[in-house]
N, C-alpha and C positions, 0 to 999 in steps of 0.2 A: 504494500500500500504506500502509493509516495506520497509523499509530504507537497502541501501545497496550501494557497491562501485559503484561510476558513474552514478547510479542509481538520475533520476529526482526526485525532492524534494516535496513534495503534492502542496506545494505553487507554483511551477514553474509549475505543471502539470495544474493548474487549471488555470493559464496564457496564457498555449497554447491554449485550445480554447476559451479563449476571445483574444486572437491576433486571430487568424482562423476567428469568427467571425468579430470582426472591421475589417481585410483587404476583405473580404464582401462585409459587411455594404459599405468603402469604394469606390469598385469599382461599386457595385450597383446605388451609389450617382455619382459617376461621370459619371458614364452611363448616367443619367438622367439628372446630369445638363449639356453636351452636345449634350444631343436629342437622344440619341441611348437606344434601349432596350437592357435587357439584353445579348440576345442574337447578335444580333446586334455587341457590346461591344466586347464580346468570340471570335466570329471572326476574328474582327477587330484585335485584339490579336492575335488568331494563326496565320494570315495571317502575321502580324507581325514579329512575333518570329520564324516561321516555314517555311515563303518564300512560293511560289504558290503554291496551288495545285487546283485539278477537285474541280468543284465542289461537286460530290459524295463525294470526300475525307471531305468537309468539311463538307458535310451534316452527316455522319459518325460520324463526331468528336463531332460536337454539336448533335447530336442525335435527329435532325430535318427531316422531309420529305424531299424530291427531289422538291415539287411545295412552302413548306418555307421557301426552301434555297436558291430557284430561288428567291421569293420577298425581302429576305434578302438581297440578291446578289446585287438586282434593286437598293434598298435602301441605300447599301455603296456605288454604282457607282454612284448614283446622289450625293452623300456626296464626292465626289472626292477621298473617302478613297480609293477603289479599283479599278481595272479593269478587264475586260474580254479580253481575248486573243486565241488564238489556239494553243490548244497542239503543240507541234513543233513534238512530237514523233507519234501523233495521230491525222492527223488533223483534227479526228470525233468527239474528246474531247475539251472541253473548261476548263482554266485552271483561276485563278482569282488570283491575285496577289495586294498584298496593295500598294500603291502609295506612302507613307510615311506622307500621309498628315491625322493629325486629325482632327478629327469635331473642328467646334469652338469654345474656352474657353477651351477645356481638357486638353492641354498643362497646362494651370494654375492651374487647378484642381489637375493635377499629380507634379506638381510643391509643393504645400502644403506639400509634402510629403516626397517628392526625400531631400531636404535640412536637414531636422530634421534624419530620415535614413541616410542621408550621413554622418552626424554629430556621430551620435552614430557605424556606424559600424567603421568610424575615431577613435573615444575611443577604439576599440577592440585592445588589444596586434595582432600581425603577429600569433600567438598559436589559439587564438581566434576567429581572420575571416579564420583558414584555416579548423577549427572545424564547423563552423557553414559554411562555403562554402560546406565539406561533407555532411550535414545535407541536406542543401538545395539539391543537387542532388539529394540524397538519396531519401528523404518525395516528391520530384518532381515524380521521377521514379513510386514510391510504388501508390502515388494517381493517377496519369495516367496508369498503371495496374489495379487500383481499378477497375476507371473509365470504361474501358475495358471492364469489366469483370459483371457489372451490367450490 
């Protein structure tokens, strides 16, 4: 890899995926020490981040069957994480929605983490979190295209 303007340094390249993997590792662990698989977790997630959708959509997203994503589905609603609802546009659709509530313990799990990260993006010059905030877009976009596209 040669060296050139802006261009990542071999040492920093070989950093991002061992950050890739530990942030993983991580959520894999906190999947499991609040009882959620990982799929489960993924959900719990988009449904979070992305607000209701069919269930099709979500079976889509995590790349799961229509009868997995019904037992997934069962599994967050007894966890109080989600709910089912009807389409308001369709009222042949059922649409799931997160309820804002996490399993038990995860809040603390993500807590480990959120403080130390808050700490160091606080160290970043205003230059610096507005560089890695494009980043973040950016490598967000490219790997949910990835995603897509396998």
């Amino acid at each position: 890899m040669g060296e050139r303007t802006g261009a990542v340094s071999a040492r920093s390249a070989g950093d991002y995926p061992r950050y890739l993997a530990a942030v993983a590792l991580f959520h894999q662990s906190a999947a499991e020490a609040s009882g959620l698989s990982g799929s489960d977790y993924r959900a719990s997630l988009l449904l979070e981040l992305d607000g209701p959708m069919t269930s099709g959509e979500l079976a889509r997203r995590l790349g799961l069957s229509a009868p997995a994503t019904t037992r997934l589905v069962d599994r967050l609603v007894a966890l109080g994480v989600a709910v089912r609802h009807t389409d308001p546009d369709d009222r042949r659709r059922t649409v799931v929605a997160h309820t804002g509530v996490l399993p038990a313990g995860l809040e603390a799990v993500l807590d480990t983490v959120r403080g130390p990260i808050g700490q160091a993006l606080a160290d970043l010059t205003d230059e610096q979190r507005s560089g890695l905030a494009a980043y973040v877009v950016a490598a967000s976009a490219a790997y949910a295209e990835a995603a897509r596209a396998i």
